[in-house]
N, C-alpha and C positions, 0 to 999 in steps of 0.2 A: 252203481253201488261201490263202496269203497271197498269192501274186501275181494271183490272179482277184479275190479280196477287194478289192486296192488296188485293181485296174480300174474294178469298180464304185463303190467308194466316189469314185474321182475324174470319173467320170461326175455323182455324185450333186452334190459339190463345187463343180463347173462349174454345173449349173443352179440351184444353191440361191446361190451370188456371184453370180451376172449376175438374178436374182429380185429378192434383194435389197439388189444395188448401186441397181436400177431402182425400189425401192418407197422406201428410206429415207436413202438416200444425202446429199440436200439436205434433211431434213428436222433437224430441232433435237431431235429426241427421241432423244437419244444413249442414255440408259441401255437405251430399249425395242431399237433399232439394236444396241448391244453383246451383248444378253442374244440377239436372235434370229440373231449372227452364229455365236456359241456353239454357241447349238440346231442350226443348219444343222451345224455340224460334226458334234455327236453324233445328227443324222440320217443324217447320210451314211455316220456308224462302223455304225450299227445296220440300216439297210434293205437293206444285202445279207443280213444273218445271220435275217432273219425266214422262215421255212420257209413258203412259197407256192406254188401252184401254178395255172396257169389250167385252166380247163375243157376237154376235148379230147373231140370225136364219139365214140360207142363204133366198136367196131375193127370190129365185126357190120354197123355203119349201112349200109354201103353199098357194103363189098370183104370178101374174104376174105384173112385171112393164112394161110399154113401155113408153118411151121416144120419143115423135113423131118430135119431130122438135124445133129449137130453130129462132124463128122472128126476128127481132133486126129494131128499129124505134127509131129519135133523137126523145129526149126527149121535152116534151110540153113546159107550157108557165111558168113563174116561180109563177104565180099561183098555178097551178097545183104542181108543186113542193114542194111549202110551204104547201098546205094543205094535201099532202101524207106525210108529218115530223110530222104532229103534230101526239103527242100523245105518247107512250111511249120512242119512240127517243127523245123528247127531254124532259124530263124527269130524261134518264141516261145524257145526255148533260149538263143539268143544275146541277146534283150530279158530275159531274166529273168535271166540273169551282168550284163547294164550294170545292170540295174534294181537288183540287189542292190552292185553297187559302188560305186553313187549313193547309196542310202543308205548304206553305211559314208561315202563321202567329207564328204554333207553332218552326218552327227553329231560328225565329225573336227572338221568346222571349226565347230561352235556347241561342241563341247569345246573346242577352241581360242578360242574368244570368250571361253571363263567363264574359264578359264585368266589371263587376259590381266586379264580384271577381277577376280578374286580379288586378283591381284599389287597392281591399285592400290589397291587397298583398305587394306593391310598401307602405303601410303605415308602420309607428312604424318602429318596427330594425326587424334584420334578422339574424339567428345565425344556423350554421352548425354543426347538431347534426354526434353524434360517427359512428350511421349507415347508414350514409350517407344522411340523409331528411332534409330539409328545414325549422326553428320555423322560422314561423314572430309572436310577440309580438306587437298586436295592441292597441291604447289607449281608442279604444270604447268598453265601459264594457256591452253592449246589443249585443256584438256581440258572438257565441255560437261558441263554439271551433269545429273545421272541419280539413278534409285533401281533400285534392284533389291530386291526384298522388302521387310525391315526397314531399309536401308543407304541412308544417300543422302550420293551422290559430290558434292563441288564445288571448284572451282579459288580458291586463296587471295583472287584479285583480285574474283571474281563474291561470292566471300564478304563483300570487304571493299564492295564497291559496292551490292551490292542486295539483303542475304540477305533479307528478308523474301517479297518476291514468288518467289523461286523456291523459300523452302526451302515456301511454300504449294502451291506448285504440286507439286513432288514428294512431299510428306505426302497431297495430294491420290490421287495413284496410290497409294498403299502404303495408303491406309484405303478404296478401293478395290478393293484388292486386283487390280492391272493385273499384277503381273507371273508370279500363275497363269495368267493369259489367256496370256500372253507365252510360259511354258514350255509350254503345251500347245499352242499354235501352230508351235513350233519342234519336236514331235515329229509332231505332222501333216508340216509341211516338209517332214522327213527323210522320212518314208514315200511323201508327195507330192512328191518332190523334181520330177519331172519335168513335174508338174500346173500351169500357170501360175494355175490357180484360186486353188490352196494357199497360193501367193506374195501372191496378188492378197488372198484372204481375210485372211492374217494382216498384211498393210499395211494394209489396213481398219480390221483391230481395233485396231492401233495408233494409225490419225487416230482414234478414234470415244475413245481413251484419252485423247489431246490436248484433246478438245472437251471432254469430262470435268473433265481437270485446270484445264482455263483458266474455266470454266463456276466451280469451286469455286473460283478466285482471284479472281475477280470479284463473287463471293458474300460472300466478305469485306472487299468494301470495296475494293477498290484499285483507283485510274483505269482505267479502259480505255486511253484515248488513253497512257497514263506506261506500261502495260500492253504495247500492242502495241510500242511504242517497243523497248521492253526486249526481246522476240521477236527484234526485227529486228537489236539490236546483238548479242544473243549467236548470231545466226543463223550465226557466222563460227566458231563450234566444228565441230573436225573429227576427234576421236576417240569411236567410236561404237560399242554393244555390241550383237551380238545378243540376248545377253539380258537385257539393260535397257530401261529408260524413257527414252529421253533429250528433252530438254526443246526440244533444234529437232529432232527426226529426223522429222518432218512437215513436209510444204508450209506456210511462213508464209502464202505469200496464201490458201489453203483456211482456216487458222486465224482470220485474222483477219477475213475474209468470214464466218463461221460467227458470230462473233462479234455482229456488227452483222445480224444475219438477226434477221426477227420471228420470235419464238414458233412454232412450229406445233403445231397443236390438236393433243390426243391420241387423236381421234377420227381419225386417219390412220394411228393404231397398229391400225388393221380391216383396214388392205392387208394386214395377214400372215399374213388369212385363205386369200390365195392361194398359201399355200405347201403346204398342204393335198392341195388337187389333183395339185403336179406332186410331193408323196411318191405318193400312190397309183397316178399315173403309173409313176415310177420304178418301185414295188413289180412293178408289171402286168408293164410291161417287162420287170423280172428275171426273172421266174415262165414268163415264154411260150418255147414250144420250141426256137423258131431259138436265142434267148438258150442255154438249158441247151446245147442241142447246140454253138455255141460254146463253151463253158463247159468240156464236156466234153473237146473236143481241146487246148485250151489247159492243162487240168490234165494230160492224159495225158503231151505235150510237158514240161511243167517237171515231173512225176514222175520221169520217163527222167533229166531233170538233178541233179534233188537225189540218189535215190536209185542207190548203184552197184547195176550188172548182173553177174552173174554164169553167163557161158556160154562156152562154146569159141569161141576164135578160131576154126577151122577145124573143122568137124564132120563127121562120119562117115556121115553120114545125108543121102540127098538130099529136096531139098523139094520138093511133089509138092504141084499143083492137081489135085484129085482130083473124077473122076466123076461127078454124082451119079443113081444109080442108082433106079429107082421103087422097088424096097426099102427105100427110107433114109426115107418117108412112109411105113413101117408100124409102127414104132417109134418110141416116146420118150426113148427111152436114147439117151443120149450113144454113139457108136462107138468105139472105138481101134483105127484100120487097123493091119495088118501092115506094116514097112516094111521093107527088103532093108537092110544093111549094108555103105555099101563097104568098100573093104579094109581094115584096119586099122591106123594109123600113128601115132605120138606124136613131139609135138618137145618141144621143153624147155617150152612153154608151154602145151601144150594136150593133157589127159587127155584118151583114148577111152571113150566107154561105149559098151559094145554093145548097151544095151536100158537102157530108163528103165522103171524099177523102182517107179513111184508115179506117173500121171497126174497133172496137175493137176484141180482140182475145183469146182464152182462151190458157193456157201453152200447147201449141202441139199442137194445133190446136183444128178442129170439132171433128174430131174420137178420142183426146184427152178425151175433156169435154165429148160426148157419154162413154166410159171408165169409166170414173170418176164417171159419174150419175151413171152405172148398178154397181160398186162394192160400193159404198157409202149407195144407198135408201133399205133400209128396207121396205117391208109391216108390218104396225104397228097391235100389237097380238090385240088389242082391236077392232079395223076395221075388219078384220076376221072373230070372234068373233060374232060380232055384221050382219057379211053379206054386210058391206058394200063395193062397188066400183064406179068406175066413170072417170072421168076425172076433175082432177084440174088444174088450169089453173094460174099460176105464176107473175107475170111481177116482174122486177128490174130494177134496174140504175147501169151501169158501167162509175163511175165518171172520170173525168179528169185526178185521180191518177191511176186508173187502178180496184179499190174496188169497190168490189161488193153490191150496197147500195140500201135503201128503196126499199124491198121486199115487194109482197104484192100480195093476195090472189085474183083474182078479180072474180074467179067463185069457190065456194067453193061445198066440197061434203060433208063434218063431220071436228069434231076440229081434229080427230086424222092425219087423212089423209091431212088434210093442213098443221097441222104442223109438218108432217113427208117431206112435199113440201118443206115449209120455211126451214126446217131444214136443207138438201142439200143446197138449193144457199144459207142460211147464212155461210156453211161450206167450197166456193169455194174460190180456192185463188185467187191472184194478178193478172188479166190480163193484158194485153197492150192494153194500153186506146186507142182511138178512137180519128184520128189527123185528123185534114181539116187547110191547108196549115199553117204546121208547128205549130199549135195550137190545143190544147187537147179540145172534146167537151165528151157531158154526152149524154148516148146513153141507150136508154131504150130498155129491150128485154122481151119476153115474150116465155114462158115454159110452155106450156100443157105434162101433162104427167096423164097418165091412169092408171087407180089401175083396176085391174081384176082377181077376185076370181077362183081361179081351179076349182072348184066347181060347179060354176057357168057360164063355159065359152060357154053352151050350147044356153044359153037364151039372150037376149038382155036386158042390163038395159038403164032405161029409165034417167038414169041421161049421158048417154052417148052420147055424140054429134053424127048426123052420123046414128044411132040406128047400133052400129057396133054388126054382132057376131063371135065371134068366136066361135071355133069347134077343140079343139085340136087334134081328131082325123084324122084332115083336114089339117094338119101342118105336114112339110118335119121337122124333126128333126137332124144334122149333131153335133159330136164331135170328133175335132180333125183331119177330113175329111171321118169319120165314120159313119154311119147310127146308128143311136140311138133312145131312148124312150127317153118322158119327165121323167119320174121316176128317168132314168139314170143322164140327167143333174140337176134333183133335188138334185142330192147325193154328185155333185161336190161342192167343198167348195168353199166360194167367192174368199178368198186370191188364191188358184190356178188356177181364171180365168185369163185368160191372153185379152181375145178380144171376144165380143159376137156384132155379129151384124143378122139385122131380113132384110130380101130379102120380098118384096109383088110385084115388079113389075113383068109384065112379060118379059122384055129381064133375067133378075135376076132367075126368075125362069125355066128358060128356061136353062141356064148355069148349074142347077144343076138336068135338067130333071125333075123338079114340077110343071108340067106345070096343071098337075090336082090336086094338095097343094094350099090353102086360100096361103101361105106363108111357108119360110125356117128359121128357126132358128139356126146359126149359131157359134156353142163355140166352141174357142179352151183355152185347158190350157196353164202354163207356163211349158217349159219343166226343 
């Protein structure tokens, strides 16, 4: 998504300018300086899009999860809707409307830059220089001698004074090739408009073009001292392009300090070996969970924005935190409770169903989404730690579009362990929404899932609905269709689980001879 995109990449932005403002900034090796200001850019395009992951304990190591059951109830009245958005959704909503009208505004005004210089282009004459570029000779004498690609601008009097030193200097940028660098900085801007990095990068690459062009006019002979002079009389031009070159639009005294600098070896072009470290930093960074789990709510929030909803204003159906009943842990089918209908009434704007006609779905179905919950949830190291467990208890909204929206905790046990909750369903894909004749409706479901200590699974805790206990010594263990310890499936790695499911009833336990086992725990790997 482009707004999480743009985030990180102006993360990446920020520490790759301040890296290498600090390594090469006073250094003379401008071409090495230009080429690594570049790379930092198309690092920063590219290190969020790389598919990473960090390494996470298996979910066995040291807690139990269970997954008891997933409810599913239309969503309430659009009361109830609006007052479960406020708050940090809308929030990232309202930064992603400025965010998208900040870039419209700043691409407006670098179209309005080229706008403005195309027009003087078409002024004064026009004369086809030996190596192929473009003089126009304009008759406004405030205007500061530039190039823009093949094209290079100059004012009748700069022409008639001193064409050689600057028409060098500007052939200088254009064989170059400074105002690629230029156009892909001003589309960075735009997307970075609000990044002071972006700004700060692309004035950079501008002086490091300065140092460039004056380095080749110098190369051909022409005084220094008659050199900088010239700098300093045309320093009084004041019409100036975004996307041009223009010949004072850098600090004179950095120029001409740059100028009288010794040499610097090029053995200092090794600093940007340490640009190294802080990508694979970055990478680590992106990859680790808190990261995705922000990630996660921040997409869900500008999803809601971009795409429209489609569901009743007022709905017929009350919305109901439902039960959860020790039944609901003997099954892995998804449920669809019965739900009463209040009366029935239609206004001008809001059709009645009396029954949703096609649940929504998760990709594969129930034993899909069970799958996906056990190799996705972690027991969080701090809740461990700490001794806590419980049962937390979820609700969401599966919108119109099929997205997974407005999460929410409604019985909490600690922050860690809710937001190890939120963190799965912010992290589920795209179902298939939820139709009642031939129209999409918003379907709220709700996710109890139990956090339960190894430890601990002797005793009953009192945050536990039910006062359930378990006794793992009291549990049929099976791997692979093999009699096994819990130790054993502790050891197995998540990636090579293939299908784990837990048997409590008794036809179930019956089928596998446990008929005296609380329950059977069931793994098999992938072969």
């Amino acid at each position: 998504m482009l707004f999480v995109y743009q985030l990180k990449m102006g993360i990446c932005l920020i520490g790759f300018y301040l890296l290498l403002k600090w390594l090469l900034s006073r250094e003379t090796l401008h071409r090495a300086y230009r080429l690594s200001l570049l790379a930092a850019v198309a690092l920063s395009a590219l290190l969020p899009l790389i598919p990473f992951s960090t390494a996470e304990p298996s979910a066995l190591g040291r807690g139990l999860i269970v997954i008891e059951g997933v409810f599913a109830e239309v969503e309430g009245t659009a009361a109830d809707r609006a007052d479960s958005a406020l708050g940090l959704t809308d929030i990232i909503r309202f930064a992603y409307i400025i965010y998208i009208i900040g870039v419209g505004a700043t691409l407006l005004w670098h179209a309005w830059s080229h706008w403005r210089l195309r027009q003087l282009l078409r002024r004064g004459r026009t004369e086809r220089q030996a190596d192929g570029t473009w003089l126009h000779v304009v008759p406004d004498d405030g205007v500061s001698p530039f190039s823009y690609f093949r094209h290079i601008v100059i004012s009748q009097q700069d022409y008639d004074d001193s064409p050689r030193e600057i028409l060098t200097h500007e052939q200088a940028h254009i064989r170059l090739h400074h105002s690629l660098d230029v156009l892909l900085m001003n589309l960075v801007a735009a997307v970075q408009w609000w990044n002071p990095a972006a700004w700060l990068l692309r004035r950079e690459l501008q002086q490091v073009h300065e140092y460039e062009a004056d380095e080749a006019v110098l190369k051909r002979g022409v005084d220094a001292r008659q050199y900088q002079l010239l700098l300093i009389r045309k320093s009084v031009g004041n019409q100036l392009f975004s996307m041009a070159n223009n010949l004072n639009h850098q600090s004179l005294k950095k120029r001409i300090r740059m100028m009288t600098r010794k040499r610097s070896s090029r053995w200092q072009q090794l600093r940007l070996l340490a640009v190294v470290p802080v990508a694979g930093l970055a990478l680590v960074a992106f990859a680790s969970p808190q990261v995705k789990n922000v990630e996660s709510r921040v997409e869900q929030a500008v999803s809601a924005t971009e795409l429209p909803v489609t569901s009743p204003a007022d709905s017929n159906w009350h919305a109901q935190v439902l039960p959860v009943e020790p039944s609901a842990a003997e099954s892995w089918h998804a449920q669809t409770l019965p739900l009463e209908p209040k009366k029935l009434q239609e206004t001008d704007t809001t059709k009645v169903y009396d029954m949703v006609e096609q649940m929504p779905e998760f990709p594969g179905g129930a034993q899909a989404m069970m799958k996906y919950l056990y190799e996705i949830m972690r027991y969080p190291k701090e809740a461990m730690d700490a001794q806590q467990e419980g049962r937390v208890i979820v609700t969401f909204v599966v919108d119109a579009e099929g997205w997974v929206t407005e999460p929410k905790v409604v019985r909490s046990i600690s922050p860690s362990l809710d937001n190890e909750a939120l963190r799965v369903v912010n992290s589920m894909p795209k179902w298939t929404p939820g139709m009642h004749k031939g129209k999409a409706v918003r379907v709220k479901y709700t996710l109890p899932v139990a956090f339960k200590l190894q430890g601990n699974m002797e005793k009953t805790s009192e945050t536990v609905t039910q006062s359930e206990v378990v006794n793992m010594s009291k549990w049929l263990f099976l791997l692979d269709g093999q009699r096994a310890t819990y130790d054993q499936l502790r050891k197995v790695e998540p990636e090579q689980i293939a299908n784990i499911s837990i048997v409590k009833d008794a036809e179930g336990k019956a089928k596998y001879a446990a008929a005296d086992y609380e329950g059977v725990m069931v793994m098999t790997t992938k072969k």
